[in-house]
Structure formats: C-alpha cells, structure tokens
N, C-alpha and C positions, 0 to 999 in steps of 0.2 A: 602169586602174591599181589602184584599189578591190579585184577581184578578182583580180592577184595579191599584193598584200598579206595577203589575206584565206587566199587559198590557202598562200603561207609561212606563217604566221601557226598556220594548221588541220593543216603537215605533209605539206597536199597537192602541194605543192612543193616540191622538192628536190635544187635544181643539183645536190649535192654527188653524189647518186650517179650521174650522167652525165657526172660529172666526169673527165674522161682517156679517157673508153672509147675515141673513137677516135686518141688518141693513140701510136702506135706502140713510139715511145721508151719510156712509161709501161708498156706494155705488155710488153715486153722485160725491161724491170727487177725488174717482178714476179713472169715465171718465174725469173730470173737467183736473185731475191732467194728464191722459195723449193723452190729445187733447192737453192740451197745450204744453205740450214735446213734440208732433209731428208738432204744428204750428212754434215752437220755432227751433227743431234742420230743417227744413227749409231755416231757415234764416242765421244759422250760418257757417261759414267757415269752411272747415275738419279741420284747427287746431283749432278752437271752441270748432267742435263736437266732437274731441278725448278729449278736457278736461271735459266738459260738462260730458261726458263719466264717466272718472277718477270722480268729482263732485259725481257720481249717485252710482258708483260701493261706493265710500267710505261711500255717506250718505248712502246705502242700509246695510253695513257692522256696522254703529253705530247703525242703528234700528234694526238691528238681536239680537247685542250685550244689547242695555238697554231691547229690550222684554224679553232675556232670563232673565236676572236678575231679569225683574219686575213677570215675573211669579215664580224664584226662592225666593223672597222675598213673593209674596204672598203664596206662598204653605208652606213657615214658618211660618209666620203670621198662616194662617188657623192650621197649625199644633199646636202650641200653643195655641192655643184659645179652640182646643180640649184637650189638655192634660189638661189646666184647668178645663176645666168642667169636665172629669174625676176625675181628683185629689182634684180638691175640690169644690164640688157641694154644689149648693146652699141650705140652711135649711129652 
C-alpha cells in the first residue's frame, strides 16, 4: 500500500492516463470530436479561429480542473469507506 502511495505521490503513477484507452465509445468520440474541429476550424475566419482557440484552451482548463477534483473526491470517498471497515467491521 506504502508504495503505491508513494508512487502517486512521486507521479510515478497515473491511472489518469490509461484512463479510457480501452474503451471504444471514448475512443469514437474522440476521432468524432476532432474531425469535426478540423472540418469546422476550415470554415472559420482567423478571428474565428483565435477564439474558437481561446473557447478550447479554457474548456480544456475546466476539464483538467473538475477531473482533478473528481478523482480527489473519489480517493476520499474510497478512503472512508476503508477506514470504516476498519474501524468498525461488521459482526
């Protein structure tokens, strides 16, 4: 246990980027999603594409921000649900 902690911890670790790989669906989505960014930025005007830009840079900075949280929320979650069964197992 010690040395995966240690390993998160150092970076050595990192569900996140094995995250979906084999996932299909995910994997769909994201030629889906940037075929259509390449049909799209196409069509638009360079002042389009420098917002469109601005647009991606920030949506990309809120889904960094809610995944960290949601995996710092679940690794509480999971942490409590262990200290309970430690602490008071069931009879």
């Amino acid at each position: 246990m010690t040395k995966n902690i240690a390993q998160l911890w150092n970076g050595d670790f990192a569900p996140v980027e094995h995250s979906g790989t084999l996932n299909q669906t995910l994997k769909k989505l994201e030629f889906l999603m940037y075929d259509n960014l390449e049909k799209l930025e196409k069509s638009l005007s360079p002042a389009q594409k420098e917002m469109l830009e601005k647009y991606n840079d920030h949506n990309s900075e809120y889904i960094s921000i809610t995944n960290q949280q949601s995996f710092c929320d679940g690794f509480s979650l999971a942490t409590k649900i262990v200290a309970e069964a430690l602490l008071f197992p069931s009879k």
